[in-house]
N, C-alpha and C positions, 0 to 999 in steps of 0.2 A: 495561424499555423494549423488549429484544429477543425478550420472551416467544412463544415460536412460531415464530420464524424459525430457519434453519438455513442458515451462511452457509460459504464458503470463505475462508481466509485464509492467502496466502502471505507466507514470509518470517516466520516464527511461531515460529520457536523462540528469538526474542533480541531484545531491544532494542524498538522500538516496537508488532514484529508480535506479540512475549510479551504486552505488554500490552496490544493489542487485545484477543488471545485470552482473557486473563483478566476484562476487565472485562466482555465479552462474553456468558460464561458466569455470570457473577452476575448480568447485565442477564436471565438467560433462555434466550438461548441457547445451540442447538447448533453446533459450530465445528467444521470439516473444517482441521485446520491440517497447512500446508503449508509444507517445508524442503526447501532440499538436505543439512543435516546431519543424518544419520541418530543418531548418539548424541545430539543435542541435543532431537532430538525426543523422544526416549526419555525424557529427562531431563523433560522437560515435561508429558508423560503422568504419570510418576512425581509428579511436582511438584504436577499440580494435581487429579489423582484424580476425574476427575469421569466419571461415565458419557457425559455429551455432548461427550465431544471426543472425537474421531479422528483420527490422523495418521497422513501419507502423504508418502515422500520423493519431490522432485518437483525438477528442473530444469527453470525457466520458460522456460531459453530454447533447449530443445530441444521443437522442434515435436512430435515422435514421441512424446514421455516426456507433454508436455500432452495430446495427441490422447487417447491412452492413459488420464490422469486423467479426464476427462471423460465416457470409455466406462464407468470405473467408478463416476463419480459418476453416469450414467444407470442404472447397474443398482442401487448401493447407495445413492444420495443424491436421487431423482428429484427431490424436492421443496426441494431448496436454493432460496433465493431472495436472498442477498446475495454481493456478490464484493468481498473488499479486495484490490485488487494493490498490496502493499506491498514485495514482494522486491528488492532492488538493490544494487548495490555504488559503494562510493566510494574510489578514489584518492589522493585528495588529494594530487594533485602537477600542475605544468606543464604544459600543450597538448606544451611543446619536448621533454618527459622521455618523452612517451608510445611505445611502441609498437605499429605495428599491431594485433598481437594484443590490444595491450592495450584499444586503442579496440575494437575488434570485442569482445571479452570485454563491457566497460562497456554499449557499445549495446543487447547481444544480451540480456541481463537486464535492464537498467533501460528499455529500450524493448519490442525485441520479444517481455519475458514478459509483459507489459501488454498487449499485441496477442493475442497466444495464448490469453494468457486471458479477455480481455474475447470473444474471436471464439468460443471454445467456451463461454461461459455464456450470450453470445447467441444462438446457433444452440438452444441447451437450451430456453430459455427462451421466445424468439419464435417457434418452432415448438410451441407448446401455448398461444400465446398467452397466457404466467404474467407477474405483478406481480413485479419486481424489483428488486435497485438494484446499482449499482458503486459502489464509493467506490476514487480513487485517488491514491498517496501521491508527490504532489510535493513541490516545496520552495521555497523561497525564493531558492533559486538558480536555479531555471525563473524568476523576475520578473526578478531584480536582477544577477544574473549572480553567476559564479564564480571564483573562483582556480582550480579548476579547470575545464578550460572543457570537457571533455567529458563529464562529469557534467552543467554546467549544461545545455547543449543534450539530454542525454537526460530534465531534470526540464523542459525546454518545451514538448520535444515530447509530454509527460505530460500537460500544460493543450491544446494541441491534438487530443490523442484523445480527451480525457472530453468535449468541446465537438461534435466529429464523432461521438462514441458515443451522444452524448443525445439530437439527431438523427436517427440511424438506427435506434436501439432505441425510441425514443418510438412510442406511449405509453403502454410495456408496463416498461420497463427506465429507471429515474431511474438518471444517472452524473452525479457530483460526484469532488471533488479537495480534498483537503490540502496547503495549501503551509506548513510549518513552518518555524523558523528553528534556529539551532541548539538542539539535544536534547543532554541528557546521557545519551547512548547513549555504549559500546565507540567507534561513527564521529568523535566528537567528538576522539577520537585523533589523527587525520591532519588535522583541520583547523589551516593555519598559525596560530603564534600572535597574528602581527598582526590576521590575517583573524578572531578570536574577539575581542582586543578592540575591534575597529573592531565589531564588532556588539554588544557589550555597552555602547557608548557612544551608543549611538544607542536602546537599550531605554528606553521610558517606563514599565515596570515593573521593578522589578532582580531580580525574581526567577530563578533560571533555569528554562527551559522543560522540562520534565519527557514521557517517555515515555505517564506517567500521563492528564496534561493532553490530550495529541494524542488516545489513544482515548476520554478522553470526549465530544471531537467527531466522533470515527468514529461512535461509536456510535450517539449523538441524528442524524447522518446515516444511519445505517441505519437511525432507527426511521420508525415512520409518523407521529411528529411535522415532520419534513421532508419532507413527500410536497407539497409546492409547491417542495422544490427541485430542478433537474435544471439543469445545465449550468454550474455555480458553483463558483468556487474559494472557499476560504475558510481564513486567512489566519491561522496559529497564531504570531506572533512578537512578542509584549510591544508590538505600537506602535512595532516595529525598523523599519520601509517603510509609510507610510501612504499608499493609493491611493484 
């Protein structure tokens, strides 16, 4: 499905962004995967042996360090044409418990590496006037809200970029969004335990939501079976929030 294309994916050494990367590269494509943990990256090259993946350790939410990736994805990657901004962190604790730092931390990755990167694959892209796409990884706590509330505000403000990116990169660059519900990833950890069963009570499928399942909708979103969608969220949680 991704035969020929050659995409970026951050947040790729664990948990949903691994299995982007991987189903990616059986779909066909080449993947530029992207972590701030450098042995995990390592670990993933090891892991999946493939000559089409390359990785590169990256803080999304350092402007300089993204500026920097994109100068070398212009000399070694010209021809990328997918961006998943999947990288983020979650908390999971109280608005009341947070500190400064700690909010600026949450924001400055779950928002503004989403910005840096969407703002350097655009600038790549619509200055050669190329076919692209964004896919980006909200959540079900950008609709419905969260226990933790600063996390939920940085997955809304996630549905209001890809809606202003589609927009302004149109009609060169299709941006769509992921709003999943909970995943059995590592993050599934700090989610309270009320807050887990109040969402599994409410699933009209009881299966749970699998890392797997999410990127086989990245996926079919990156291929050019989706080239009528741009500006869409689309909605990975059992039937938990029906809109």
């Amino acid at each position: 499905m991704l035969q020929g294309m050659k995409m970026i994916v951050t947040g790729a050494a664990s948990g949903i962004g691994k299995a982007i990367v991987k189903l990616s590269l059986q779909e066909g494509a080449e993947v530029i995967a992207c972590d701030l943990d450098g042995p995990r990256l390592e670990e993933l090259r090891a892991e999946l042996d493939s000559d089409k993946l390359y990785t590169y350790r990256l803080d999304v939410s350092n402007y300089v360090e993204v500026e920097a990736f994109f100068g070398y994805i212009q000399q070694e990657h010209v021809d990328v044409g997918g961006l998943v901004n999947n990288a983020g962190i979650y908390l999971g604790r109280s608005l009341l418990e947070y500190s400064p730092e700690e909010i600026d931390r949450v924001m400055d990755i779950n928002i503004k590496g989403y910005v840096y990167c969407s703002q350097g694959f655009g600038r790549l892209l619509l200055e050669r006037k190329r076919q692209g796409v964004i896919l980006n990884m909200s959540s079900v706590s950008g609709q419905e809200g969260s226990s933790d509330a600063v996390y939920g505000l940085t997955k809304a403000a996630v549905l209001g970029l890809t809606k202003s990116c589609a927009m302004n990169f149109a009609p060169y660059i299709r941006v769509n969004a992921v709003a999943p519900t909970m995943t059995s990833t590592p993050m599934m950890d700090h989610i309270p335990a009320w807050r887990q069963q109040e969402y599994r009570e409410h699933q009209l499928t009881p299966e749970p939501l699998l890392a797997e399942d999410i990127a086989g909708t990245v996926t079919f979103m990156l291929s050019s079976r989706a080239r009528a969608y741009t500006g869409a969220t689309f909605d990975i949680n059992n039937g938990c929030y029906l809109r």
